[in-house]
N, C-alpha and C positions, 0 to 999 in steps of 0.2 A: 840419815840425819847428819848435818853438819857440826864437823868440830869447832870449835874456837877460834879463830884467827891466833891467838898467842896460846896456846896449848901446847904442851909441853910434850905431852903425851897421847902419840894419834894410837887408834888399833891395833895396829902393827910392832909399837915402839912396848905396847904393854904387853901384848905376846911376846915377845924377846923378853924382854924385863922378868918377868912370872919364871917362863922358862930357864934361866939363868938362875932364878934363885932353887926352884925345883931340881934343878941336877946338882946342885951344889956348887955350881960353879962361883957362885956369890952372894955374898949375905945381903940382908933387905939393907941396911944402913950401905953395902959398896954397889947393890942395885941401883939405889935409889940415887948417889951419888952420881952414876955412870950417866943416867937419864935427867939429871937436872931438877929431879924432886926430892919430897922430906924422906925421911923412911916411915912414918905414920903412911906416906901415901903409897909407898910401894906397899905394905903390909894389905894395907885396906884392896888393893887392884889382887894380892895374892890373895886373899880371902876369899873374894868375888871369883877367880879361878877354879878354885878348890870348890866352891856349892856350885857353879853351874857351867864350869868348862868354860872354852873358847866363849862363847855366846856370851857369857855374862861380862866379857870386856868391853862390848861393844858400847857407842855411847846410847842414854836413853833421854828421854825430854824429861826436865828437870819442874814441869807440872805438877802441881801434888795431885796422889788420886784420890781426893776427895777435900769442896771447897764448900767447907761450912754456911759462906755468907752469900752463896751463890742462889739465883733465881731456880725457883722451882720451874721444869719446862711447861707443863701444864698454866703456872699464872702467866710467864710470857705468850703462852698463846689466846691465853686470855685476854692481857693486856691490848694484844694485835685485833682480838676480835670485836672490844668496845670501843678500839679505834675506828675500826671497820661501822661502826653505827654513828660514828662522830663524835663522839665524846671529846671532850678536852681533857686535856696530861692530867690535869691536878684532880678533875672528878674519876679519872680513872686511877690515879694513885688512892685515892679514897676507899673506892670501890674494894677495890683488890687488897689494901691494905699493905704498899709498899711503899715505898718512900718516891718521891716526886723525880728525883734523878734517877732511879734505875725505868721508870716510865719512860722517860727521857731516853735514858740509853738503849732501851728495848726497841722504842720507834727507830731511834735511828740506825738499828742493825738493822729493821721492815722495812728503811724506804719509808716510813709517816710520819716524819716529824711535822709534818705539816700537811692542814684539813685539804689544801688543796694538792696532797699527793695523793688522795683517794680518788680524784677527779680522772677520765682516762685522757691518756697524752691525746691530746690535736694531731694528726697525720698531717705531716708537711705534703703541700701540693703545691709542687710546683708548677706552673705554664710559662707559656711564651707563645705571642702571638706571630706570625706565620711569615708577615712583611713590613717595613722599616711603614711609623708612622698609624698605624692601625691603633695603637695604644702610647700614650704618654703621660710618663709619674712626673709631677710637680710636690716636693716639698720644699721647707725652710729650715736653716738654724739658724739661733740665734750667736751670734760671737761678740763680745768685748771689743772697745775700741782700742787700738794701740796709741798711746801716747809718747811714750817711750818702754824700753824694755825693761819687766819688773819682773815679779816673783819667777814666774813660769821659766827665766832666762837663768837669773841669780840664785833662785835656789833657795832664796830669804822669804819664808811667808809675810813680814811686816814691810818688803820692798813692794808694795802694792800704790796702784794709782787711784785713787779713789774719785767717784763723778766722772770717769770718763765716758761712762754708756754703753751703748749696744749698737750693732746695726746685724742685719741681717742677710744670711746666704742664701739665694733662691737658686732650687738646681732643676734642672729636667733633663729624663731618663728617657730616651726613646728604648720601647718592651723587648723591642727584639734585637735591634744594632746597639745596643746600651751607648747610645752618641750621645754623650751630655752635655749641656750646655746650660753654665752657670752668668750669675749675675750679682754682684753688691749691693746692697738696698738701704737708705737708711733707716728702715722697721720694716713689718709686715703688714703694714694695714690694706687694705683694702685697691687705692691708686697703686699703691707700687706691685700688688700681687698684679691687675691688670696690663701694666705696662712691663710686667716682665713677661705674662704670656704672651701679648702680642709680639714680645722680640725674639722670644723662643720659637713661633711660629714661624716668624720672617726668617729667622736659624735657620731653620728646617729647611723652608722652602726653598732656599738658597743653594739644597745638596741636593734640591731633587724631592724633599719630600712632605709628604701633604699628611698633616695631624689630623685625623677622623674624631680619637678618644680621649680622655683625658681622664687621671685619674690622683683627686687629692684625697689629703684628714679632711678633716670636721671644722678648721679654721675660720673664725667668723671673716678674715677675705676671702676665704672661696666660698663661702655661704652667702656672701652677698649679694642685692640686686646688681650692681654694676660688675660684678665678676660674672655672674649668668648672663648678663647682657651682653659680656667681650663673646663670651662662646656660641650664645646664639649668631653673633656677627661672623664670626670667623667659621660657621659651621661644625662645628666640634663638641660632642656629645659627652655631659658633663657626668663623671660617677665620683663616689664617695667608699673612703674605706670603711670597714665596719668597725663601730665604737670599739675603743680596747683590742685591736688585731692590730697592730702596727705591719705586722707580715705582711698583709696584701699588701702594702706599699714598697715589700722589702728591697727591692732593685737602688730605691731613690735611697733606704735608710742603709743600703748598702755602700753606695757611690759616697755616701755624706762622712761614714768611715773612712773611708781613703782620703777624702778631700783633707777631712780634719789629721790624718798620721801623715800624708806625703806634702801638703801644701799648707793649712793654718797653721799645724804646731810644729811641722820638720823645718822649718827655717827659724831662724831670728829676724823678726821687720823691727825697725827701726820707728815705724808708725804706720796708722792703717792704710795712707795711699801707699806704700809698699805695697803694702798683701794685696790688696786690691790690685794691683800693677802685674804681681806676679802669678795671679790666678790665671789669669789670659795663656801666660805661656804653660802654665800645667793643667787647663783643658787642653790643648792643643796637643802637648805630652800624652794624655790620657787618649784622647779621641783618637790620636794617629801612630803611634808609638807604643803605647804600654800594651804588652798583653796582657787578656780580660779568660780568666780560668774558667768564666760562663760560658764562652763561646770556643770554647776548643783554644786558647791558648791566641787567637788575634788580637789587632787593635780595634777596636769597635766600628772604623771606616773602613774598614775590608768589607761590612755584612752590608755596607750598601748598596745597590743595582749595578749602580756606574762607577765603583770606584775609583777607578781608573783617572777620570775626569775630578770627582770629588776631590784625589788629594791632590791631584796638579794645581787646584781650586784653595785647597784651604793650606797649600807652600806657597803660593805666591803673595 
């Protein structure tokens, strides 16, 4: 057990102390003086010496043993077991006949404070498809227009601009070279979800590579006729992730983290054609430059075919 940080008195310092007063070499009042304590306290450490020897100097946990107001162990596992049937806190406090916070406190030394901690964890699976182009994640954020620089910059929640809007970020993730390629929109409806695939295509195609898959949400513009109509034109086999799994799409909800910590909020723009302006140079940063800790430590245009040609292509 540990002593005290400010302790006067370590194990060693009260063996000497005792010792001293035991051979008479000093009284408890010039013991206790010598060690920096009262003599109530030398008295009380010689006391302790005398009933149990060396041993009873030692320090001990200052726990009482025995705590009146304390849970019986049998209702805590009680408590845990009407969890286990789904019960809620308060009909299990009922039940048992304890009070509502120690249910509380019970669960949350089990891990169930909550119904859906009974659920078993989802097993993360990860994949990755085998060649550039085989699969591609399309999402959106939504962002605030910049008008000028307000709360986010000053620091002032009431320095806000108000009615200035939204517009929207559309990114795509190719599965396996993570080469993304972003685009500003003014919403997400439906024309601009089209006209960002088609240019993310022509992206692609430009490095070499040909989109077979494609993979969004639930978004009424990728549920649309004219969004299924881009993909049958373009040849590109349209999937969906599953309601409530944001994970399937996690590459794209991945990409959209960094976009929003290294590029929408790591700068100050003075207005939104800034940010717009300077997204261009931090895909390029991203795609050819950053290492990506999915891929062993590259930039996402090393995992392409031709690299070689690709970045002589995308510095020029």
């Amino acid at each position: 057990m540990n002593s005290h940080k400010h302790a006067r008195l370590t194990y060693a310092r009260r063996i000497e102390m005792v010792k001293q007063m035991t051979a008479g070499v000093l009284s408890a009042p010039e013991a206790a003086a010598a060690q920096g304590v009262t003599a109530p306290t030398a008295r009380k450490w010689l006391g302790r010496y005398l009933a149990g020897g060396e041993a009873a100097l030692a320090d001990v946990s200052s726990r009482p043993a025995h705590s009146p107001r304390s849970i019986d162990p049998a209702k805590a596992l009680l408590i845990v077991e009407l969890r286990r049937r789904r019960m809620l806190q308060s009909s299990i406090a009922r039940s048992v006949g304890v009070s509502a916070s120690t249910v509380s406190r019970v669960l949350a030394r089990a891990g169930l404070s909550k119904l859906s901690d009974l659920e078993p964890a989802q097993p993360v699976v990860r994949y990755e498809r085998e060649a550039p182009g085989e699969l591609l994640h399309i999402d959106t954020k939504k962002l605030g227009r910049i008008v000028r620089p307000s709360h986010r910059v000053t620091g002032n929640r009431r320095d806000s601009v108000d009615g200035a809007g939204w517009e929207t970020l559309f990114v795509a993730i190719d599965d396996h070279a993570r080469l993304a390629f972003t685009a500003m929109h003014p919403d997400e409806k439906k024309a601009q979800a089209v006209q960002f695939l088609r240019n993310a295509v022509a992206y692609y195609a430009r490095l070499g590579v040909c989109v077979q898959r494609l993979l969004t949400d639930n978004g009424s513009a990728f549920r649309s006729r004219e969004f299924r109509q881009a993909c049958l034109e373009l040849g590109i086999k349209h999937t969906f992730t599953k309601p409530y799994r944001p994970q399937t799409n996690g590459k794209a909800e991945r990409f959209i983290q960094s976009a929003l910590r290294e590029w929408a909020y790591g700068w100050t723009y003075q207005n939104s054609a800034q940010r717009t302006e300077a997204l261009a140079q931090w895909q390029h940063h991203y795609n050819c430059h950053r290492p990506h800790s999915g891929i062993g430590g590259l930039p996402p245009i090393s995992r392409l075919n031709s690299s070689r040609n690709n970045l002589l292509t995308l510095h020029t």
